[in-house]
N, C-alpha and C positions, 0 to 999 in steps of 0.2 A: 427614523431618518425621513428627511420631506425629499417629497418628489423633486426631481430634481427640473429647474427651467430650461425652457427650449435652448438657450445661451449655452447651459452648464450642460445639456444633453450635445451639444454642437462639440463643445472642449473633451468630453468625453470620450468619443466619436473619434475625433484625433487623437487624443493618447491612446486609445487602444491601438491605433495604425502606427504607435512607433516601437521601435524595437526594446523586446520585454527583457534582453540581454543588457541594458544600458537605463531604460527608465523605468519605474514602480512609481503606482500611485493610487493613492486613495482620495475618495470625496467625500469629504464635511468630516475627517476624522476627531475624535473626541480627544480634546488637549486641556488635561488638567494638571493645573499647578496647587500651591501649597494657598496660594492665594487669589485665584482665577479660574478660569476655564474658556473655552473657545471653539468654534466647529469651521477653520477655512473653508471656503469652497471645494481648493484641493491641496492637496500638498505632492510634490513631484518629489523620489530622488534622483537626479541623472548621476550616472555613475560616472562620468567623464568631470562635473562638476561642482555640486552640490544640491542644497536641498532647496527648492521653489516653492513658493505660497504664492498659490493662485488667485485673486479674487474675480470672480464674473460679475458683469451685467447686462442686462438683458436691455437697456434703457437705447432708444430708438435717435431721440435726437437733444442737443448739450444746449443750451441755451444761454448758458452762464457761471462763472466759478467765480464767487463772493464768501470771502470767510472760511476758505476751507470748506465750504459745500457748494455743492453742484445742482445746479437749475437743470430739468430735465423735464423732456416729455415722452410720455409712456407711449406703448405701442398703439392703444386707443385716443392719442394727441391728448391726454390730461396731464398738466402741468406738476412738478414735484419735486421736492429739495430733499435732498440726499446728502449722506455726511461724505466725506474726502474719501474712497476707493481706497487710496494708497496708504491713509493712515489706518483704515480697517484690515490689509493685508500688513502692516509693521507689525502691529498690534499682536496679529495671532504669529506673525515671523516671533516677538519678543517673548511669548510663550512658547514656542519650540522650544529658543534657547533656553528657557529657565529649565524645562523638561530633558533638552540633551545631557545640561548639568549633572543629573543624577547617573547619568552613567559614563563611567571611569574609560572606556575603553572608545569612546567619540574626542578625549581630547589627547593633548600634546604637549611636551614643554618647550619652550626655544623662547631665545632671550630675556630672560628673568622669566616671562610668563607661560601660564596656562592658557593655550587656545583650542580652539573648535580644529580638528584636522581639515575640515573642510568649510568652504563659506556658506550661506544661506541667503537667495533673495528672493525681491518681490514682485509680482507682476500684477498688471490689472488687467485681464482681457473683456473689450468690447466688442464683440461679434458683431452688433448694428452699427457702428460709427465708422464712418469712414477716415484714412489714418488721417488723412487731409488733414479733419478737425482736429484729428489730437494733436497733429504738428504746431497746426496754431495757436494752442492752449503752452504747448513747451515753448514757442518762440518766445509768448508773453511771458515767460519765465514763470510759466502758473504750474507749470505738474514739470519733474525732472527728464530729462530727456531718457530714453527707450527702454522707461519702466510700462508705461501705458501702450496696448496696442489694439488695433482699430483693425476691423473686416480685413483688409487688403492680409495684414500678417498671420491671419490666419483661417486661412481658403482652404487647407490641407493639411494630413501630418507633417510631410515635409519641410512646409511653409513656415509651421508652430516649431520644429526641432531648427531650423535657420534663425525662427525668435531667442527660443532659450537660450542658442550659441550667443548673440548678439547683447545678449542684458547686461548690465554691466556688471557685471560680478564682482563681490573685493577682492578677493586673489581669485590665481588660477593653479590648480591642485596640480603637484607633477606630473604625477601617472591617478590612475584609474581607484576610484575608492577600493580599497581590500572589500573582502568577501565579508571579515568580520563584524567592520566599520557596516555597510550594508543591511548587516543581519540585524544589527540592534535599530540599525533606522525601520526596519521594516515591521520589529516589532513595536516601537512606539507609537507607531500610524495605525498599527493593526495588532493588538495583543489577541484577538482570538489567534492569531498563528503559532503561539505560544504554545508548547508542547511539555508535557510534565509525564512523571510516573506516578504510579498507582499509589505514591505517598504525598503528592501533589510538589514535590520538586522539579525544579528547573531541569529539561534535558537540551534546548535548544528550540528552534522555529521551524516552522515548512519552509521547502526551500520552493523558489519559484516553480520550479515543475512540479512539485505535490502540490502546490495553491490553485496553477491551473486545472491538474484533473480534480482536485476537491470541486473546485469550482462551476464545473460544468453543467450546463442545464438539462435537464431530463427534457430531449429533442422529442417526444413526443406532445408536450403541453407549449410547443413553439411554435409560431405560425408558416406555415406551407410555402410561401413565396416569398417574404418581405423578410428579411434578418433586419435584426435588431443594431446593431452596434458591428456586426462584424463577419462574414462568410461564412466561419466556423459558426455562428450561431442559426444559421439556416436548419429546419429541420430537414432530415434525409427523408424521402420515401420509402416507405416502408417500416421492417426491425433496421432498429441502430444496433450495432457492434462494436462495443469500444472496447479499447484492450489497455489495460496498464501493464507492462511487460517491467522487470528491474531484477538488479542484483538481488542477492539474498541479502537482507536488512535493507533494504532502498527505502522503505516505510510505505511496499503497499498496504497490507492488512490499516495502518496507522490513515492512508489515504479512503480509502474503502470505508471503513468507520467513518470519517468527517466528512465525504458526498454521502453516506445512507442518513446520517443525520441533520444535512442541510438539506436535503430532498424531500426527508421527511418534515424538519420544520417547513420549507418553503408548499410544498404540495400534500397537505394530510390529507386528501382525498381519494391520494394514489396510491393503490395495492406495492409495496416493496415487498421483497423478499431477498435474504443475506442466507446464503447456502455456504456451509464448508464442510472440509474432508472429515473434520473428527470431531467429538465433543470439547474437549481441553480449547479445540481452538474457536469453538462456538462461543465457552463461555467466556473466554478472550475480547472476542468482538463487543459480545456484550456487556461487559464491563467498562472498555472504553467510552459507551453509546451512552451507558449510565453516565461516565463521569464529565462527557459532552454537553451532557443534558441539564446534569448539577451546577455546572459552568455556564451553561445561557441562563440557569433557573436564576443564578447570583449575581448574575450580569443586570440581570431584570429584579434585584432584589424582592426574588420571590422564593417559598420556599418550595423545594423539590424532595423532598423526604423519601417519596416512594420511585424515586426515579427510576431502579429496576425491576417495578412493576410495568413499567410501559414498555417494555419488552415481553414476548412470549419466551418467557422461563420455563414453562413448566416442560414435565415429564410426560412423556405418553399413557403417564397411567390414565385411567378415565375418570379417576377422584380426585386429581391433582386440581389446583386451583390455576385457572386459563388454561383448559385442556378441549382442544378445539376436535367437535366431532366430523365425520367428512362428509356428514351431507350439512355440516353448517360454512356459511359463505367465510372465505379465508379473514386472516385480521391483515386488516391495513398493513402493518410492519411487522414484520416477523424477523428473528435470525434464530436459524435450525442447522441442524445437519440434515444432510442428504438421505440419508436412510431415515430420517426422524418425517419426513415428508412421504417418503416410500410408506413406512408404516401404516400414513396415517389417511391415505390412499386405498390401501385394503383392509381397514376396519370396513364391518365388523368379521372380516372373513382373515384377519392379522395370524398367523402361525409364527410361533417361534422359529428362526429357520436355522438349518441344518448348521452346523460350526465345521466346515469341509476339513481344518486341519485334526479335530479329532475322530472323525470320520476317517478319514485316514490312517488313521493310528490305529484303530479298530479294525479296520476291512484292508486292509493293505500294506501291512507291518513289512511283511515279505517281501514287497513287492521292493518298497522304499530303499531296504537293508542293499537289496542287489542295485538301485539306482544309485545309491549314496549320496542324495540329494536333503535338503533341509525339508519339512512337510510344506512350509510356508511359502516355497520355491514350486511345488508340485500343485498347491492350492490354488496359486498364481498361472499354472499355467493350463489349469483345465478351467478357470473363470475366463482367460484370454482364448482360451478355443469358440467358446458359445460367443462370445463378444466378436469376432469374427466370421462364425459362420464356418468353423474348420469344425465338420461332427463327424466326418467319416474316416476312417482310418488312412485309406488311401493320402486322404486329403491333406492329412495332419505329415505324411513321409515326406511330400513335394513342397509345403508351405518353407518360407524363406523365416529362420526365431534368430536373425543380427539382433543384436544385444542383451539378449538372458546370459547372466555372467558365469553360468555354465556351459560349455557346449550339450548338445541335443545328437548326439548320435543316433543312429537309425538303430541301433539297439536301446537308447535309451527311449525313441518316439515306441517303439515295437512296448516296450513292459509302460509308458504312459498310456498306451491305447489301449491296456488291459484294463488300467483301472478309470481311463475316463468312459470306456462302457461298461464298468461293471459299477460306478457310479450313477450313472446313469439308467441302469435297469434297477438300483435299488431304489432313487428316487419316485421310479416309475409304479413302484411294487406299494410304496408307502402311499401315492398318490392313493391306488386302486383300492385302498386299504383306509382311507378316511384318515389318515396320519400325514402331522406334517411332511412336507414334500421338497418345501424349495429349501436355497440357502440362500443368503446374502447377497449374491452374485446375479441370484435368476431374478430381486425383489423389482430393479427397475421396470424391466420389461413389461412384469407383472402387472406393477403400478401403472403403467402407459396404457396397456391394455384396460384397464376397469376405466381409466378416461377417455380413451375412444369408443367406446362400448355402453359411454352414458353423454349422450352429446349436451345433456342439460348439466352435467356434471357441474359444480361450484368452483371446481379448483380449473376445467378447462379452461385455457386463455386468461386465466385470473388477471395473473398482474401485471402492470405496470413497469416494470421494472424491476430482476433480478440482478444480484451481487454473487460473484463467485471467488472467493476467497481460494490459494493455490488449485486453481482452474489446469494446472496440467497433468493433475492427478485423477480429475473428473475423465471416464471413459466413453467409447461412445453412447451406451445404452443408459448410460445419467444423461449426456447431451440431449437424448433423443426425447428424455423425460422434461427435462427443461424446458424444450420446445414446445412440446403440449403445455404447460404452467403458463408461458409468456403470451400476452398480447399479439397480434401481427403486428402492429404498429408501435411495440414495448421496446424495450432498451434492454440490453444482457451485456454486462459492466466484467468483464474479464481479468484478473489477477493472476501472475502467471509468472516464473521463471524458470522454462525449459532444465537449467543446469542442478535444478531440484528435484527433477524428477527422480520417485521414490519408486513405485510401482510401475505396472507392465508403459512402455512407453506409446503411444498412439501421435498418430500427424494430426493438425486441425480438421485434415479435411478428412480422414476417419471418423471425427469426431460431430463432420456435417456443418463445419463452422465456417466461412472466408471470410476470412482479413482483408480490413482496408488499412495502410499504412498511414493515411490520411488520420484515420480515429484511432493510432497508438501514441499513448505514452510512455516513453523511457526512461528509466530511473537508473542512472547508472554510478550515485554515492551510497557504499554501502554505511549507512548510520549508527548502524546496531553494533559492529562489533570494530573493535579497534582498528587500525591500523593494520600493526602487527598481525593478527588472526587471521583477517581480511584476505593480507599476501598470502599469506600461508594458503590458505586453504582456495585461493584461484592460483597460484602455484602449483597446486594440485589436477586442477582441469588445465592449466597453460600447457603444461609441459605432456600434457597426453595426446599421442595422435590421432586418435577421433575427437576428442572432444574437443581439443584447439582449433579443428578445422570445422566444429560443428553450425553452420548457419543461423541456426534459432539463439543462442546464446549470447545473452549483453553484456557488455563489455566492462569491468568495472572501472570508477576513473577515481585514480588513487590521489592525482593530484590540489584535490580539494582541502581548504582552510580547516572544513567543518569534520574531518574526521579525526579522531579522540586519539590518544597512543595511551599505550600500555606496556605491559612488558610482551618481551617474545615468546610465540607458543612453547612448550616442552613437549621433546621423542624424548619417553626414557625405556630404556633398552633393560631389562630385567631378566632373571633365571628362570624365570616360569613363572605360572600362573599364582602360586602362592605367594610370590617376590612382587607381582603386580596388584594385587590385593593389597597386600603389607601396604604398599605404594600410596596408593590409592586412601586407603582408609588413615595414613596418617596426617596424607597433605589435606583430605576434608578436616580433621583433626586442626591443624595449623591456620586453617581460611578463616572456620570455624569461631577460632581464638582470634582474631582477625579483626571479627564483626562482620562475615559474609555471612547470610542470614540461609538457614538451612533449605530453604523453599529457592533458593537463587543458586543452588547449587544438584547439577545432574551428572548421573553416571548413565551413557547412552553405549547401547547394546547392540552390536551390530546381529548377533543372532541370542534369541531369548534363552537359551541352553548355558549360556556364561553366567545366571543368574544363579547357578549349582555353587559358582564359586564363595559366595558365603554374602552378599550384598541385602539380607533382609535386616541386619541392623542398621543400615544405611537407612534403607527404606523406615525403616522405623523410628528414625530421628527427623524423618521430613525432607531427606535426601529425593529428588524425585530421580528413580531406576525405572527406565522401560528400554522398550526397542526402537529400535530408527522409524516404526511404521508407525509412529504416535507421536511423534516428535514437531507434523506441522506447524509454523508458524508461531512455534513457543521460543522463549529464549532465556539464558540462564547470564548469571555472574561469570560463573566458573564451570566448568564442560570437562569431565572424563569420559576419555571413551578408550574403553580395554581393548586387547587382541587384536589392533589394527592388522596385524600377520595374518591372523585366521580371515580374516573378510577374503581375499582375493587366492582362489583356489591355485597349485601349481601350472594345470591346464589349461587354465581360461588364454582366450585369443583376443586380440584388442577389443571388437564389442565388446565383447562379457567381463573388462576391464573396465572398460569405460560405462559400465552400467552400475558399475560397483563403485567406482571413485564419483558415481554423483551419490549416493545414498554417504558414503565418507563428505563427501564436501557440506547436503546438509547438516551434517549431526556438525561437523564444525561449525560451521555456521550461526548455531544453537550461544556459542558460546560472545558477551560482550565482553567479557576482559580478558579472564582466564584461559588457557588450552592447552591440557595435556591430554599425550594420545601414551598408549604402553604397548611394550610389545615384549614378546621373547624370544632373546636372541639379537640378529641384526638384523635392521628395518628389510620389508622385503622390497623388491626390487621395482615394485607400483609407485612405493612410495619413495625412490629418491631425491624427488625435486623437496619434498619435508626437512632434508639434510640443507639447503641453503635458506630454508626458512624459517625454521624452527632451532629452539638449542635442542643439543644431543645427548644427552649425558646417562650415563650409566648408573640404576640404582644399588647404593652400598647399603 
């Protein structure tokens, strides 16, 4: 693309200051037809009235119009004949239309014919002419009247949205273009917005607010005092803080991916790093990144063969191919998990570390039987003690545990304080003993420490620029690690939906973070999953009394064009666990026959002890069977999730209801078409708002 001239930077300038609810636009987009091609200056759509083809000139003063061209002197007074403005903007108007043609859903029929829904015109803007002159050119009846306009009409955004009202348009559209109408104009102006799956099919576009946060520039390589085009392009002092907040399926991870990838074409010189909760969802991202990258390579008809080698793939083995050691300086782009950086942090001093849940199972069988807790609930909450700072018993009676979906009784804190110090004295014992030590839980800290401790360290203040893919599961003592990784003056790019939280809950500011509302975006169409499912499963946070009333949580907005229908989720109500199985295993059976492809299809576990039920032939055909704690940011066709009864204990008190119905809302969530949930017996009483959302039906 060529730089754009001072004129076209002027016009620019203004459309960014008009309202992005109403106009879109791009400059010099690439319009080819079957027997053409063309690059406008700009092309507008206003959504009040149709589509604009902008042409600019930068030309200083008119000296004459003879034949359809225009006498002209240049800003340095050299004389110059230029073709007709207005037939150079028809021109590219007449390839629009040839291009709208091809899509069915831009026209309409009424009276005998097929027309455009909306009209299209053309404008000339001259930022140096004053309108005077062009007045005078129209009276001669030499250019039509208030297609051409001159300095005076366009001083402002304001001034320039009073022009476009003003031009004469062919008709006037009743009401406001549809959302649909809209979506195909936006991809014709702009096909990178273009969104596919991993088979490279059509699923739809970015919508205006994922295009903005793609869009954004990394405020660090922006200048200090002078914005470019617009306030929000000001660099901030200091770290920048930006937050994408949205439903579950809003398309952060999908936004996330497309600024790490424009960040990284646009600035290869700046360290990125793309952190998430789990592997599944690492290699997720990069795969995306790959196929972002195979899409610019073909765009630039070049080939990209290895394109997921330009990501850091590899394993932490030390023989793997791109296995970075840690005293060598980090790679420019990375996407890792979180503990794949911990790791590789304390190389060469790396220990296997401890697995606390079967540690438990070993040294506290007893302990467990009389607490009647899940281990992975216990595991959880002596990794939340250290992450707090509660190590004394005393400390651990008085502390306030709202929303662990069990209660914590002072006899249950009395048999946990056994075994978080007798935990604790064996870690101590192993220490003393030259044997691994830590687990998983202690590795940040640890990590943090070998980088404060080496001020020359490689990784200290590295980058540029960190991505945190479901950032509300990241804990303090990850935050605390990230901090050391980032620049002072880096950016940490936050993805985030509160009502997913899966593990122990923490505030921002536990976690050392504030928020500017200023640098959030909200996403609040969930994309991913139907309709249908969608209700369903915020039906399930609506109707709860902590979490209806919870502050942090985004609101979804149902009333949009772009979200997909399907059928209604299924409660089916079953004899037992063998009648849920049966269930289960026939309707994958049926999807199956279907054409739902095995890998598109999960059975999600709210506790991993349901896998006794007999699910390894499941797994075995490509079924993907885990637990809710591995489930980030993945998503399926079609979503089973057994025993929804057993999740929610008889005792539990609203927290420890409402901690359990988010870890249910994700695993729903998981699902884009399909949702059945089972149960046995009659739904319990957490879940009644599923009875107006779901069908009910009992299995025979």
């Amino acid at each position: 693309m060529m730089p754009l001239t001072a004129g076209e930077q002027h016009i620019a300038r203004l459309l960014d200051g008009l309202s992005r609810q109403t106009y879109f636009y791009r400059h010099e987009p690439r319009i080819v037809t079957a027997f053409d091609s063309g690059k406008p200056d700009f092309v507008v759509i206003d959504a009040d009235r149709g589509v604009l083809v902008i042409e600019v000139k930068d030309w200083r003063t008119i000296t004459g119009v003879r034949d359809r061209q225009v006498h002209i002197l240049r800003a340095g007074g050299e004389p110059d004949i230029m073709p007709d403005p207005i037939a150079q903007a028809e021109r590219y108007a007449y390839l629009l239309h040839k291009k709208f043609e091809q899509h069915h859903g831009l026209w309409e029929s009424g009276r005998g014919r097929t027309l455009l829904k909306f009209p299209y015109q053309v404008m000339v803007a001259l930022p140096y002419i004053a309108q005077a002159a062009v007045t005078q050119l129209e009276d001669a009846g030499i250019w039509p009247r208030g297609v051409v306009v001159g300095r005076e009409k366009l001083a402002s955004s304001a001034a320039l949205a009073t022009t476009i009202r003003a031009l004469p348009w062919r008709f006037i559209i009743p009401a406001p273009l549809p959302l649909d109408v809209r979506e195909i104009l936006r991809e014709v102006l702009d096909p990178s917005l273009t969104i596919t799956n991993e088979r490279g099919q059509w699923l739809g576009i970015l919508t205006l607010q994922q295009e903005t946060a793609v869009n954004l520039p990394l405020a660090r390589t922006l200048p200090r005092t002078v914005s470019l085009f617009a306030e929000e392009q000001a660099a901030p002092a200091g770290r920048d803080i930006r937050r994408l907040k949205g439903v579950a399926g809003s398309g952060k991870t999908l936004v996330l991916a497309r600024r790490a990838s424009r960040l990284r074409a646009q600035h290869p010189d700046q360290r990125i790093l793309v952190l998430s909760f789990n592997k599944l969802l690492a290699a997720d991202i990069q795969q995306r990144l790959a196929a972002l990258d195979r899409a610019h390579q073909r765009d630039a008809l070049l080939d990209f063969s290895d394109a997921v080698d330009a990501y850091d793939t590899a394993d932490m083995d030390e023989t793997a191919p791109g296995f970075h050691a840690p005293d060598d300086p980090p790679p420019l782009f990375e996407v890792a998990t979180f503990h794949r950086i911990c790791r590789r942090l304390l190389l060469p001093d790396w220990q296997t570390p401890i697995k606390t849940g079967a540690w438990l199972g070993r040294h506290a069988a007893d302990e467990l039987a009389v607490l009647r807790l899940e281990t992975g609930y216990v595991a959880e909450e002596l990794a939340w003690r250290r992450e707090v700072g509660c190590l004394t018993d005393e400390a651990y009676f008085e502390i306030s545990r709202e929303g662990r979906h069990i209660p914590l009784t002072r006899d249950r804190r009395a048999i946990i304080n056994t075994i978080f110090n007798r935990y604790a004295a064996y870690k101590a014992a192993r220490y003393a003993q030259g044997e691994p030590w830590y687990d998983f839980a202690d590795t940040p800290a640890l990590a943090a420490a070998r980088l404060l401790g080496q001020p020359d360290h490689p990784y200290l203040a590295a980058y540029d620029a960190i991505f945190i893919d479901e950032a509300q599961d990241f804990a303090p003592s990850w935050m605390r690690l990230v901090d050391l990784l980032l620049r002072p003056d880096g950016e940490l790019f936050l993805c985030d939906d509160e009502a997913q939280t899966i593990f122990t809950h923490y505030t921002w500011s536990q976690r050392g973070i504030t928020l500017n509302p200023a640098r959030t975006i909200t996403l609040e169409i969930p994309f991913r999953s139907t309709h249908e499912v969608s209700s369903a499963a915020h039906a399930l946070i609506g109707a709860d009394p902590v979490l209806s009333k919870a502050a942090g949580l985004t609101r979804p907005n149902f009333r949009s064009m772009a979200l997909s229908r399907g059928p209604a989720p299924s409660v089916v109500l079953c004899a037992g666990p063998e009648d849920e199985m049966a269930f289960i295993t026939r309707r994958i059976a049926f999807l199956r026959e279907k054409g739902v492809a095995a890998h598109n299809i999960a059975v999600l576990l709210h506790d991993l002890s349901l896998r006794r039920w007999g699910f390894r032939a499941l797994s075995e055909q490509g079924i993907f069977v885990d637990g809710f704690a591995r489930i980030k940011g993945l998503e399926f066709t079609s979503v089973f999730i057994p025993d929804v009864n057993g999740l929610f204990p008889p005792d539990a008190g609203d927290e420890e209801t409402a901690a359990l119905k988010r870890r249910l809302f994700t695993a729903m969530t998981r699902s884009r078409r399909h949702l059945f949930l089972t149960c046995t017996g009659r739904l319990a009483a957490p879940l009644a708002a599923l009875e107006k959302a779901c069908v009910v039906e009992a299995h025979r």
